[in-house]
MDAnalysis code that builds the backbone (N, CA, C; Angstrom):
import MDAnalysis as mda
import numpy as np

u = mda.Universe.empty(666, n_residues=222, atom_resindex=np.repeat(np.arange(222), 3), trajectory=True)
u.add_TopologyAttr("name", ["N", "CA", "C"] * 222)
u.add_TopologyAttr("resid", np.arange(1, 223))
u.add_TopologyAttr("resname", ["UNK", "UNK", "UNK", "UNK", "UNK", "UNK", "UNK", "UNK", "UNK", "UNK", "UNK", "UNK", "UNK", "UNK", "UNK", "UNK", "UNK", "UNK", "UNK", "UNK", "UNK", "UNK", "UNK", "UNK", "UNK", "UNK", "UNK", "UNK", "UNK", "UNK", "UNK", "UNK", "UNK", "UNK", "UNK", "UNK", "UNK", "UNK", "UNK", "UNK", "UNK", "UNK", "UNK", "UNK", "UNK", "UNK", "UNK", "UNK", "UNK", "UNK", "UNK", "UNK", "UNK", "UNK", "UNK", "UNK", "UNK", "UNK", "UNK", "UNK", "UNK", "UNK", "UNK", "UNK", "UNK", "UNK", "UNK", "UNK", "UNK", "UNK", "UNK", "UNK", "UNK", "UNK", "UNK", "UNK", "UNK", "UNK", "UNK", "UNK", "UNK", "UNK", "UNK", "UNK", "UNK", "UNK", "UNK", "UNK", "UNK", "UNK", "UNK", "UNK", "UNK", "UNK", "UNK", "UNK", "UNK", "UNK", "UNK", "UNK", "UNK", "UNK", "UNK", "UNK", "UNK", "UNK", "UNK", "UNK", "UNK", "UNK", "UNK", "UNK", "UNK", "UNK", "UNK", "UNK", "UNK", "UNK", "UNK", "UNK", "UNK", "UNK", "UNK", "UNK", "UNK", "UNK", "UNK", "UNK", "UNK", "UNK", "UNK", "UNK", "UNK", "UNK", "UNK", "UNK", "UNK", "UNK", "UNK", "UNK", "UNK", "UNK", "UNK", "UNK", "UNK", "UNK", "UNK", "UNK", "UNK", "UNK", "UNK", "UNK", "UNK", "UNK", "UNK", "UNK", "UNK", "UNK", "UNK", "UNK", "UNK", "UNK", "UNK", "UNK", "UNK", "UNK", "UNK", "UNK", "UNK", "UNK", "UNK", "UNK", "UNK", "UNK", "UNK", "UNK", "UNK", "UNK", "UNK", "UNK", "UNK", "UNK", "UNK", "UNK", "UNK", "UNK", "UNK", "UNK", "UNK", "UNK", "UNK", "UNK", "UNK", "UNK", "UNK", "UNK", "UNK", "UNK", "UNK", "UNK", "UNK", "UNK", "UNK", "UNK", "UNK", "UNK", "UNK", "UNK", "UNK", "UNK", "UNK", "UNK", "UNK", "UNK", "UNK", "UNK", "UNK", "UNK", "UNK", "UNK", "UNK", "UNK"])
u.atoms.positions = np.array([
    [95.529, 128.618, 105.179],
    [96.338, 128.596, 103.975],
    [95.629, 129.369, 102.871],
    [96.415, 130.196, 102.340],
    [95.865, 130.967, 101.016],
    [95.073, 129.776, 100.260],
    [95.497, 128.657, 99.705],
    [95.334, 127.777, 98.874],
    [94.869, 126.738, 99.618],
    [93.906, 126.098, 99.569],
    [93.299, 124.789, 100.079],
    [94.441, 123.543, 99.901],
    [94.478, 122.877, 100.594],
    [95.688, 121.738, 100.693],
    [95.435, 120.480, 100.296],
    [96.132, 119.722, 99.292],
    [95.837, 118.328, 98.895],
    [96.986, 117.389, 99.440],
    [96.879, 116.677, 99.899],
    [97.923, 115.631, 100.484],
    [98.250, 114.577, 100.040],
    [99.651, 114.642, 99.837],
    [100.003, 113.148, 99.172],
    [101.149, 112.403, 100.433],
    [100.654, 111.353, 100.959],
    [101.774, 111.029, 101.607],
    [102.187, 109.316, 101.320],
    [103.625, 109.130, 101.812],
    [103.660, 108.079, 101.442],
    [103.585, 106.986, 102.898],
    [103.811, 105.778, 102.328],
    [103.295, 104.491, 103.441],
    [104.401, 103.706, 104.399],
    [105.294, 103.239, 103.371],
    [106.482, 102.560, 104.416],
    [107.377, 103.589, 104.854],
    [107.572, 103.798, 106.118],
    [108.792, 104.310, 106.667],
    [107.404, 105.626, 107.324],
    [106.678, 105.976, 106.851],
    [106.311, 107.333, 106.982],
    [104.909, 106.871, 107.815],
    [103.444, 106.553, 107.325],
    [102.596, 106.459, 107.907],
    [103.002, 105.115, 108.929],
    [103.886, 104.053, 108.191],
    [104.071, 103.015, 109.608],
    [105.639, 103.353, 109.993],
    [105.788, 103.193, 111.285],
    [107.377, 103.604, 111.348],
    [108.250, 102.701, 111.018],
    [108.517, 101.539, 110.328],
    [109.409, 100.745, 109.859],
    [108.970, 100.915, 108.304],
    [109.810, 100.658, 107.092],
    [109.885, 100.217, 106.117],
    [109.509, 98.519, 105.955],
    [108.601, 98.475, 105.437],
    [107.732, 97.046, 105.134],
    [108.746, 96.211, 104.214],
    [108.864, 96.912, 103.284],
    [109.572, 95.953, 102.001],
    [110.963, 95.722, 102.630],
    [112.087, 96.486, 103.190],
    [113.153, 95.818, 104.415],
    [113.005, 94.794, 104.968],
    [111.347, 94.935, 105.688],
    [111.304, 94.037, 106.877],
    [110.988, 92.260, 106.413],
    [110.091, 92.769, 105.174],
    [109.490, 91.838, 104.302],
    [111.175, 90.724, 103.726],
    [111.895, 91.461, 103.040],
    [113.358, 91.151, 102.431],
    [114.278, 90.328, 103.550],
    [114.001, 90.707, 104.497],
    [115.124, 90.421, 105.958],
    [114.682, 89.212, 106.583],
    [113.099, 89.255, 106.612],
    [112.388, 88.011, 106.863],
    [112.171, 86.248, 105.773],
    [112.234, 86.915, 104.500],
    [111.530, 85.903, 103.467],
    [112.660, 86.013, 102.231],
    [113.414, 87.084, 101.996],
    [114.210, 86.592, 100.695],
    [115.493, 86.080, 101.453],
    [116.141, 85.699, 100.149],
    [117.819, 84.800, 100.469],
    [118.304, 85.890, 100.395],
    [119.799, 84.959, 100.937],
    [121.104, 86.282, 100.791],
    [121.117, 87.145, 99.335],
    [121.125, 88.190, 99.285],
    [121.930, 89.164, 97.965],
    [120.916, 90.296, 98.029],
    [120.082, 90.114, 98.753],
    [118.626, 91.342, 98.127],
    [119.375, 93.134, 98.886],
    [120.542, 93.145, 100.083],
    [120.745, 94.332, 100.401],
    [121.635, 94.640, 99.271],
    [122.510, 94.143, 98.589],
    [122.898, 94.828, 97.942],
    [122.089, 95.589, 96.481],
    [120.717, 95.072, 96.389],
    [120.108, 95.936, 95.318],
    [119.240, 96.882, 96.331],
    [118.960, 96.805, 97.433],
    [118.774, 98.270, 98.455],
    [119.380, 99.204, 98.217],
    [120.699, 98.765, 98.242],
    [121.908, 100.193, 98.149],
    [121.895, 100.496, 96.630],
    [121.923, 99.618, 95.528],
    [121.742, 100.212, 94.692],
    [120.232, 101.009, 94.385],
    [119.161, 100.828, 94.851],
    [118.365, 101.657, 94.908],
    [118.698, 102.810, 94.903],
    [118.976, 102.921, 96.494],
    [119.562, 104.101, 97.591],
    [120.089, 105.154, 96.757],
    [120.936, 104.633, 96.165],
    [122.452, 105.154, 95.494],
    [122.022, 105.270, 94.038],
    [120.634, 105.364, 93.662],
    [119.945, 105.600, 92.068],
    [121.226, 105.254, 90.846],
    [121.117, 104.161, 91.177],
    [122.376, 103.403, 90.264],
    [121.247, 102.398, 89.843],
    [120.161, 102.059, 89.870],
    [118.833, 101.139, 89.358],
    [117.812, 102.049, 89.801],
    [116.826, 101.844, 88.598],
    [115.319, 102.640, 89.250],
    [114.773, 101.507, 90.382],
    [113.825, 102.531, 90.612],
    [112.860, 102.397, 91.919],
    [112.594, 100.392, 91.032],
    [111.883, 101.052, 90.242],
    [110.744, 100.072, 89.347],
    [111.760, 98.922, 89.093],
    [112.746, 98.903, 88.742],
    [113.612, 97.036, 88.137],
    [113.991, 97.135, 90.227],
    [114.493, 97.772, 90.602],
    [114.923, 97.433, 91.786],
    [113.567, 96.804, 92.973],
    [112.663, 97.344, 93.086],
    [111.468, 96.872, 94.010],
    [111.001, 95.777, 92.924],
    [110.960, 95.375, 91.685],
    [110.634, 94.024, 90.912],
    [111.864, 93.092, 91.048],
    [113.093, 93.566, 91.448],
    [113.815, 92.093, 91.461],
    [113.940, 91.716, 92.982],
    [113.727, 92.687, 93.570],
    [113.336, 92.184, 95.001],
    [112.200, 91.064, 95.366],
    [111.437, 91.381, 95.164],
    [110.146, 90.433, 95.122],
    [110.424, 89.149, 94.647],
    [110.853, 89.132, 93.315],
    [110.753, 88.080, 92.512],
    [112.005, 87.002, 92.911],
    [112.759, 87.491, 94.337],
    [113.531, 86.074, 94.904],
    [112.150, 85.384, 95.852],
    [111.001, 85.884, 96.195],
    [109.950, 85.357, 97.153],
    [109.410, 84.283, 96.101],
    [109.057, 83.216, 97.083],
    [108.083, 82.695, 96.433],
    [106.353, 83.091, 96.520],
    [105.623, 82.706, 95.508],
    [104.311, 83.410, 95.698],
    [103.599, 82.401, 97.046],
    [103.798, 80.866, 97.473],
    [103.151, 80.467, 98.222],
    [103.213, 80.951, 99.661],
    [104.382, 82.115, 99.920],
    [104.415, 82.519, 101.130],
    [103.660, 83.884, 101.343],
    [102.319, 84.369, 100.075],
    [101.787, 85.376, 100.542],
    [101.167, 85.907, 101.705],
    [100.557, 84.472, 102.066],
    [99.539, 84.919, 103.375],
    [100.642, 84.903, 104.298],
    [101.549, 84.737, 104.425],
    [102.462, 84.369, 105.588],
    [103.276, 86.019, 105.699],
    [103.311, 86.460, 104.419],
    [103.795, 87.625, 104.461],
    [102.729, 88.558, 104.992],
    [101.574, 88.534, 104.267],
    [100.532, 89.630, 105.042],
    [100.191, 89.555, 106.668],
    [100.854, 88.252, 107.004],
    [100.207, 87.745, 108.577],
    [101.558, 88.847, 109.361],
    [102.556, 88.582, 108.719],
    [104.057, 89.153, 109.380],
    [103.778, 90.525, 109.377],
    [103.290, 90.897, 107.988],
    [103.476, 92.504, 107.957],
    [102.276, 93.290, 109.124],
    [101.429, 92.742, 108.841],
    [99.919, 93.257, 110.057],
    [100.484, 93.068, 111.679],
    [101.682, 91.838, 111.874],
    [101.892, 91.436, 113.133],
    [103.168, 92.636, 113.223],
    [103.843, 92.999, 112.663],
    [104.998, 93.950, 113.399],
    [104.595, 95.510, 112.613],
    [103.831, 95.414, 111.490],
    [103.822, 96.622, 111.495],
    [103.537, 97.749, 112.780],
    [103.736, 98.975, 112.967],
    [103.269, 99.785, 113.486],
    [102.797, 100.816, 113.040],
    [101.724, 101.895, 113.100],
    [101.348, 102.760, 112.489],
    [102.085, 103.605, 113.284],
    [102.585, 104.994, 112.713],
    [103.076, 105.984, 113.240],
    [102.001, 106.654, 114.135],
    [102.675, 107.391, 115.191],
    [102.013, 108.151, 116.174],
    [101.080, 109.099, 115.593],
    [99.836, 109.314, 115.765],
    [99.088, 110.230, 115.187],
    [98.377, 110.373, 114.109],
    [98.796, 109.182, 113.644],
    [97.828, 109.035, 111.965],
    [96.195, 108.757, 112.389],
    [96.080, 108.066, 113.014],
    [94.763, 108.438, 113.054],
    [94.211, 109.900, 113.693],
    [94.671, 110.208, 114.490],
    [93.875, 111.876, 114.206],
    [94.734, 112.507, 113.265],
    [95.734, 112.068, 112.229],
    [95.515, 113.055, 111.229],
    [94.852, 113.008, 110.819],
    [94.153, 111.816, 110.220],
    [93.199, 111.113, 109.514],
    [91.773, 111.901, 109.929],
    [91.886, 112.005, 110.690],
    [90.422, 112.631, 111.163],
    [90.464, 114.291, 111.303],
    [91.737, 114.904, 111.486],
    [92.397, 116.546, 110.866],
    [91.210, 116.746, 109.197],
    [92.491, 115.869, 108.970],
    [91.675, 116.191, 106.901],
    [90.550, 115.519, 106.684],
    [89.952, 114.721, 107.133],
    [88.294, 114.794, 107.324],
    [87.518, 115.926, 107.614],
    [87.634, 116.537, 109.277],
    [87.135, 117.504, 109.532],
    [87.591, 118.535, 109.021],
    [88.451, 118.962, 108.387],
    [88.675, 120.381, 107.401],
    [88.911, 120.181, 106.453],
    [88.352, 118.750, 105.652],
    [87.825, 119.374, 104.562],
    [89.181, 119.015, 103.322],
    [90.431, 118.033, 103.635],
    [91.362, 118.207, 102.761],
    [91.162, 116.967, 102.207],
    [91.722, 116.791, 101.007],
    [91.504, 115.682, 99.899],
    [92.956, 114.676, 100.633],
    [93.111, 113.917, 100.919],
    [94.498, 112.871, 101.436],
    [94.397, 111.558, 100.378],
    [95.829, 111.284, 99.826],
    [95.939, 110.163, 99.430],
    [97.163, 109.455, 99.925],
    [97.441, 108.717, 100.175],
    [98.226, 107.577, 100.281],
    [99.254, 107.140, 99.237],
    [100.072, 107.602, 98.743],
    [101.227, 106.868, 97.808],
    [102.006, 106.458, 97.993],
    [102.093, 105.058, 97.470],
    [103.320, 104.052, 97.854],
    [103.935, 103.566, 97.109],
    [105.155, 103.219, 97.237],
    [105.932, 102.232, 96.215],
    [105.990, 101.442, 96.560],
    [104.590, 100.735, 97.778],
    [104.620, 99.668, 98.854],
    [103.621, 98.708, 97.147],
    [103.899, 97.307, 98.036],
    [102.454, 96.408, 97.226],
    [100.952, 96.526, 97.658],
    [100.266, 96.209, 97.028],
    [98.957, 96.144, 97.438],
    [98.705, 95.286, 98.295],
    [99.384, 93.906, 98.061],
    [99.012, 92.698, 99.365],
    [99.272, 93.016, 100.401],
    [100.185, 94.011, 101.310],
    [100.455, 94.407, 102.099],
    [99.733, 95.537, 103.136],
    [99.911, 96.733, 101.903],
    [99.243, 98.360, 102.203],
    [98.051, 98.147, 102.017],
    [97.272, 97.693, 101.562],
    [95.557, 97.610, 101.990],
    [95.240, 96.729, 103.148],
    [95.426, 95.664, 103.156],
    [95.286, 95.301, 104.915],
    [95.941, 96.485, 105.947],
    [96.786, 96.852, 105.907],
    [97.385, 97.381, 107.192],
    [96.403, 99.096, 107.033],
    [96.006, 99.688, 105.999],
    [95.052, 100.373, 106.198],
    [93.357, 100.241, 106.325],
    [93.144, 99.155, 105.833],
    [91.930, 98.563, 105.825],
    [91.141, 99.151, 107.291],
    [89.821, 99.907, 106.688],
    [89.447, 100.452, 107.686],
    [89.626, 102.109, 108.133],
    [90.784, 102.304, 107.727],
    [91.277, 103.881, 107.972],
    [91.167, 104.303, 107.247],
    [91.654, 104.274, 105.794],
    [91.331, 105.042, 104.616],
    [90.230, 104.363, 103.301],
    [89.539, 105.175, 102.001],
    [88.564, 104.589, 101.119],
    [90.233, 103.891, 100.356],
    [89.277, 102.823, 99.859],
    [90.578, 102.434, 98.798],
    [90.651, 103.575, 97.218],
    [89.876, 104.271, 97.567],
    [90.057, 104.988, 96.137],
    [91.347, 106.395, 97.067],
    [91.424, 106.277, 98.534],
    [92.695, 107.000, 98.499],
    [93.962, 106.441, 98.625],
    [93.838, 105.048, 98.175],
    [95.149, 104.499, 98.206],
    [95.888, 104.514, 97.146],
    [96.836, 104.385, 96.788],
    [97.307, 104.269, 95.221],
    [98.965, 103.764, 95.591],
    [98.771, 102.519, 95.094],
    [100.181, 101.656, 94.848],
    [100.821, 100.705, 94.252],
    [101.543, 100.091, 93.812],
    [101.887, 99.225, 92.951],
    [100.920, 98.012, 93.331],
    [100.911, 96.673, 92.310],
    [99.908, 95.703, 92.367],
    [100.756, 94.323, 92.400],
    [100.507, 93.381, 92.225],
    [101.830, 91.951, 92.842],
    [100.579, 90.721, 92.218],
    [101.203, 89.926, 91.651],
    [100.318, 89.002, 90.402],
    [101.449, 87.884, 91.337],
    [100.620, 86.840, 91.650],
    [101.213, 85.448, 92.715],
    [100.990, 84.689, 91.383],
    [100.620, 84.154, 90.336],
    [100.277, 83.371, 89.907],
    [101.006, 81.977, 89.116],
    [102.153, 83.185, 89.242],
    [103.577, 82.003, 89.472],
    [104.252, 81.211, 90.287],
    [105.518, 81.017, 90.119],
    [106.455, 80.511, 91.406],
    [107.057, 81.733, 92.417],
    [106.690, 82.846, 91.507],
    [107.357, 83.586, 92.377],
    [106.947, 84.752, 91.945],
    [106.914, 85.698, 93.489],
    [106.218, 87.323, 93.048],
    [106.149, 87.934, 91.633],
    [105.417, 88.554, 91.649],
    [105.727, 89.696, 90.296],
    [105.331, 90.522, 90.486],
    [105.602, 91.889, 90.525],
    [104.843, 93.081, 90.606],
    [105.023, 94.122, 89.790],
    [103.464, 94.227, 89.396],
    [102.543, 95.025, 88.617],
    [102.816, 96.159, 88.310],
    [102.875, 97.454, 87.604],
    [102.795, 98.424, 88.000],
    [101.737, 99.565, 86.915],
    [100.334, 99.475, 88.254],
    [99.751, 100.427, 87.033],
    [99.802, 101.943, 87.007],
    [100.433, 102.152, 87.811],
    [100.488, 104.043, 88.316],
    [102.461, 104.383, 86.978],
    [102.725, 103.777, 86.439],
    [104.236, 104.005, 85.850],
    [104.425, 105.235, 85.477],
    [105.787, 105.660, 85.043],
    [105.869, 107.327, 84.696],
    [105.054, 107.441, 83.704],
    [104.426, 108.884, 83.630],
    [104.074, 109.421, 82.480],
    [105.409, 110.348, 81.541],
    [105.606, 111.328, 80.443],
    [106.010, 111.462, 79.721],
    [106.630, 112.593, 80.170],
    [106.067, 113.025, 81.171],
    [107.327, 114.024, 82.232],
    [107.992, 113.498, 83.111],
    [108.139, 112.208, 83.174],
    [109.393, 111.815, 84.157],
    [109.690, 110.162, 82.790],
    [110.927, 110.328, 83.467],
    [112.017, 109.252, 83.045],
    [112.555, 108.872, 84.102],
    [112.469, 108.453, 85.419],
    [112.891, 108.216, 86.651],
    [112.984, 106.720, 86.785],
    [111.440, 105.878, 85.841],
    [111.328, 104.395, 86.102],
    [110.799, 104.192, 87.414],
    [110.323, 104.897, 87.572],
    [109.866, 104.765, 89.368],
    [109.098, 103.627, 89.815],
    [108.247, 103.381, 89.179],
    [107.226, 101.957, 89.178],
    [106.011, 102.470, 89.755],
    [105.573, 103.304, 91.006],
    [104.820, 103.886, 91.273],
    [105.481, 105.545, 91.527],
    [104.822, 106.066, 90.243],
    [105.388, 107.231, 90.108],
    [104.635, 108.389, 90.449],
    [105.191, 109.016, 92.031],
    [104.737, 109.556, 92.289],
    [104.235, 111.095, 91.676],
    [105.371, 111.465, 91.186],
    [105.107, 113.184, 90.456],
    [103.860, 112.526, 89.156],
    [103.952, 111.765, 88.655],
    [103.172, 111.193, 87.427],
    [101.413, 111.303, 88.255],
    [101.273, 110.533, 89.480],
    [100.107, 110.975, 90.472],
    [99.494, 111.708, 90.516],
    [100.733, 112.712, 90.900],
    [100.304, 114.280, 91.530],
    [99.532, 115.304, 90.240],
    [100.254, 114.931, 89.142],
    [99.860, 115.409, 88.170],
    [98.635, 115.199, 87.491],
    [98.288, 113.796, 87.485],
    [97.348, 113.485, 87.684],
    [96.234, 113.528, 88.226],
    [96.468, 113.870, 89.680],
    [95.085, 113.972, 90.271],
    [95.241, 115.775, 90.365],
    [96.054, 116.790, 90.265],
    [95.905, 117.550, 90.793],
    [95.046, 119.258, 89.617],
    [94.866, 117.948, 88.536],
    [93.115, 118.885, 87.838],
    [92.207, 118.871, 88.275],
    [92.014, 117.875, 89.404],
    [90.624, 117.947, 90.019],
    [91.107, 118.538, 91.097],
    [92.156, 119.326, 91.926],
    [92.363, 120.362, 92.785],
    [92.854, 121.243, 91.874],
    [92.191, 122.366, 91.383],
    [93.158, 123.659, 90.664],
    [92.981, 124.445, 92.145],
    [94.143, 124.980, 92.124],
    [95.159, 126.309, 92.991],
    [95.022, 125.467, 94.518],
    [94.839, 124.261, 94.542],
    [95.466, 123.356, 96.113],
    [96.607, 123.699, 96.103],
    [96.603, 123.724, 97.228],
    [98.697, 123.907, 97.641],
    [98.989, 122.125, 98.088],
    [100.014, 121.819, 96.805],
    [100.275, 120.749, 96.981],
    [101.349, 120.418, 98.441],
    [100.645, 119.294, 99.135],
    [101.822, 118.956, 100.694],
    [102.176, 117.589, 99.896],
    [103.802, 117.012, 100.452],
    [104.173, 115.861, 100.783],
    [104.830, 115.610, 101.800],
    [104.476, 114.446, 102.082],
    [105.003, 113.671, 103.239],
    [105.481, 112.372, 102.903],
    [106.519, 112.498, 103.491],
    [107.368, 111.299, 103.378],
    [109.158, 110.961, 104.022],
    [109.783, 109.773, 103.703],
    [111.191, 109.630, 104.505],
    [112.170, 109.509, 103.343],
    [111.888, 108.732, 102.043],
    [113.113, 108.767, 101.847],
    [112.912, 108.374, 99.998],
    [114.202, 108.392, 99.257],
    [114.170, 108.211, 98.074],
    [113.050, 108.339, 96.920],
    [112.097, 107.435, 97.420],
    [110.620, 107.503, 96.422],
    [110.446, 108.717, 96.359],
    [110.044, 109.450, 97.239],
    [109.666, 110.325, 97.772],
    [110.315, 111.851, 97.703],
    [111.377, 112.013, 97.007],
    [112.490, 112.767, 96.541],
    [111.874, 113.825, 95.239],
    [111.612, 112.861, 94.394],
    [110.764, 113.509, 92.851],
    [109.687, 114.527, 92.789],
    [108.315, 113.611, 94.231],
    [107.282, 114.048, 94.395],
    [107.903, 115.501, 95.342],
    [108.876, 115.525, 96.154],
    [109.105, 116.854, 96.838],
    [109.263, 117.790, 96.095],
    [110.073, 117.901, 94.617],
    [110.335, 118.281, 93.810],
    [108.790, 119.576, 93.341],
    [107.832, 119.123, 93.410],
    [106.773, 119.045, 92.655],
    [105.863, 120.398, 93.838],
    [106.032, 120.351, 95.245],
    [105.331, 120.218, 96.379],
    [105.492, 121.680, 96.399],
    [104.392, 122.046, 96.691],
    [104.430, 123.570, 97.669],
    [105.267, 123.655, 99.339],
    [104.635, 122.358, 99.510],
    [105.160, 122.116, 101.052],
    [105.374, 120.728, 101.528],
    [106.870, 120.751, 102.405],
    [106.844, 119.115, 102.181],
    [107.590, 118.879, 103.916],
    [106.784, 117.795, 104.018],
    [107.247, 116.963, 105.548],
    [108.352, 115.832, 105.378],
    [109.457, 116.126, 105.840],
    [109.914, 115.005, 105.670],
    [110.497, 114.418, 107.483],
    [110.727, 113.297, 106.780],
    [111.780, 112.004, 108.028],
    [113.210, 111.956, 107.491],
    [113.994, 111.063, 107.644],
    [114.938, 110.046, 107.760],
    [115.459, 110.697, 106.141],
    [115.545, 109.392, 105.913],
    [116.764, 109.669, 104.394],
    [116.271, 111.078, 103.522],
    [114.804, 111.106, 103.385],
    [114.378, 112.044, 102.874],
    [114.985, 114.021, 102.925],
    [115.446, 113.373, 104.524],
    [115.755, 114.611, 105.203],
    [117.105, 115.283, 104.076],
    [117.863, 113.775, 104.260],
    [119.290, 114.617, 103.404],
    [119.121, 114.909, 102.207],
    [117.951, 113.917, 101.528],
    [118.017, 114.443, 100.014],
    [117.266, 115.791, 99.744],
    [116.364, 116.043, 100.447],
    [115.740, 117.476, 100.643],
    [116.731, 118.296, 100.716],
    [118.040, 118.614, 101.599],
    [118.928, 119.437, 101.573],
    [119.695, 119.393, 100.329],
    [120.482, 118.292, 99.778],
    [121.002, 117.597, 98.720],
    [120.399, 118.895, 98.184],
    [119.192, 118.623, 97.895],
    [118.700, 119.349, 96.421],
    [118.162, 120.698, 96.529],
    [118.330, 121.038, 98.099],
    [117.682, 122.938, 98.418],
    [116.014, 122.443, 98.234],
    [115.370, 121.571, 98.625],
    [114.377, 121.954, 98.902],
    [114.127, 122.049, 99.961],
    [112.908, 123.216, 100.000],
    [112.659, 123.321, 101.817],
    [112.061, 122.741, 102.451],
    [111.644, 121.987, 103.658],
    [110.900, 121.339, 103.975],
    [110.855, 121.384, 105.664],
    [109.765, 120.748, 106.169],
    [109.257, 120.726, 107.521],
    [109.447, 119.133, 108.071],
    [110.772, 119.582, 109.158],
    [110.793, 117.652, 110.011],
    [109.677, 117.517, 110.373],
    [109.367, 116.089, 110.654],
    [108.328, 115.427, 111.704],
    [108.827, 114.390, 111.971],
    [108.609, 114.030, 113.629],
    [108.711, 112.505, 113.972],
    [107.013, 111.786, 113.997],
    [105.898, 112.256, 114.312],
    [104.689, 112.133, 114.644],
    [103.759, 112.763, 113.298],
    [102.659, 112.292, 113.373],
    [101.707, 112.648, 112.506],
    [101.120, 114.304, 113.740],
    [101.043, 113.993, 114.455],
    [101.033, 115.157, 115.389],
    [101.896, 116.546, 115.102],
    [102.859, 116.096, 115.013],
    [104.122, 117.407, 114.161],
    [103.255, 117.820, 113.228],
    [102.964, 116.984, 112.055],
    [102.264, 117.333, 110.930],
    [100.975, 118.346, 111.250],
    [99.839, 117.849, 111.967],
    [99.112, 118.140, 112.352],
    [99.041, 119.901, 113.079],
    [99.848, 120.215, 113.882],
    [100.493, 121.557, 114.460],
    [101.012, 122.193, 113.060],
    [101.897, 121.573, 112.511],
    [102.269, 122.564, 111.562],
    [101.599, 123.089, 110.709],
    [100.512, 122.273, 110.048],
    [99.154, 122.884, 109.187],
    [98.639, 123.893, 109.714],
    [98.503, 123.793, 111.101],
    [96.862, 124.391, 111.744],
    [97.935, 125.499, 111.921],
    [99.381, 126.022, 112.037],
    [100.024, 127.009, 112.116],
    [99.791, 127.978, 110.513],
    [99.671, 126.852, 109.304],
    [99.889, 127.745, 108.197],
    [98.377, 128.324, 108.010],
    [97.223, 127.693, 108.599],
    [96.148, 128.441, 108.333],
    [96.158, 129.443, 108.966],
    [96.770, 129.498, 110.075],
    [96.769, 130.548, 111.001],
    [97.301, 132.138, 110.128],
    [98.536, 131.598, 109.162],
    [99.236, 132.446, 108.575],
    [98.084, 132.936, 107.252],
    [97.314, 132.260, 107.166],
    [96.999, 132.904, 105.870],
    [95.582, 133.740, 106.000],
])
């Protein structure tokens, strides 16, 4: 690659192949929580009031029960660990962005990545019932409400990469803004249509392996 590569990818749907906060909702909240999914979906509510009123039908005493569920069905996608070990051995900066919680996304990476490459919303039990945190929120170039805002991130971290060619990876909605932003972007699933939706270009993957081939093709190019 002309430009050295910084990676931002995201966590539910993408590094594990199910969506956590679905699985989390389907398992532990009451009836009504799909219909603020679709309003997600359908950006008729931000990211940020929509992933906070989700939560806050849980109660906080079922945390450990939730982290036991999420570690027991999660799956990591095919290939993340030798991507993981790709951008080690050459050298690329990788972070992790989620609009996942912390009680969740640090166990299920624990071990694979530093926690200083994680970055995701935070969840305060200290009530009757969830609450979640959000210390990553938009900065003053987005108005999106995202809660963990990804372009706000990128921007962020990407003074300490000048002339990286920004990558994203990801499936769906969250993940829409930050493509926006991207030199080059991987997508899945919902992500796929909103990438067209909006003419950006981008590279499918089912596997972290896809990912993996397609890099080692653009160094090839440059």
């Amino acid at each position: 690659m002309t430009h050295r590569p910084v990676i931002f990818c995201d966590f539910d749907g993408t590094v594990t192949e199910k969506d956590n906060i679905v699985a989390i909702m389907e398992e532990f909240a009451p009836d009504g929580w799909q219909a603020i999914v679709t309003e997600i979906l359908n950006e008729t509510i931000s990211i940020r009031e929509g992933v906070g009123n989700l939560f806050s039908k849980i109660s906080s005493s079922q945390k450990e029960e939730i982290i036991q569920f999420v570690l027991t069905r999660s799956k990591i996608r095919e290939g993340f660990q030798e991507f993981i070990h790709y951008t080690k051995t050459e050298n690329i900066p990788l972070y992790v962005v989620s609009g996942g919680i912390d009680f969740f996304v640090y166990p299920v990476l624990e071990k694979k990545l530093r926690t200083d490459q994680i970055i995701c919303n935070s969840s305060d039990f200290s009530g009757t019932h969830i609450r979640i945190t959000w210390p990553h929120l938009c900065d003053k170039k987005c108005h999106k409400d995202c809660g963990c805002c990804k372009p706000s991130v990128i921007r962020r971290l990407e003074s300490q990469f000048p002339e990286h060619k920004k990558i994203v990876i990801g499936d769906s909605i969250t993940d829409l803004q930050a493509s926006k932003l991207a030199d080059m972007v991987f997508a899945r699933d919902y992500l796929i249509e909103k990438c067209e939706e909006n003419r950006i270009p981008y590279t499918p993957f089912e596997t972290f392996f896809d990912v993996i081939q397609a890099l080692k093709k653009e160094e090839v190019k440059s």
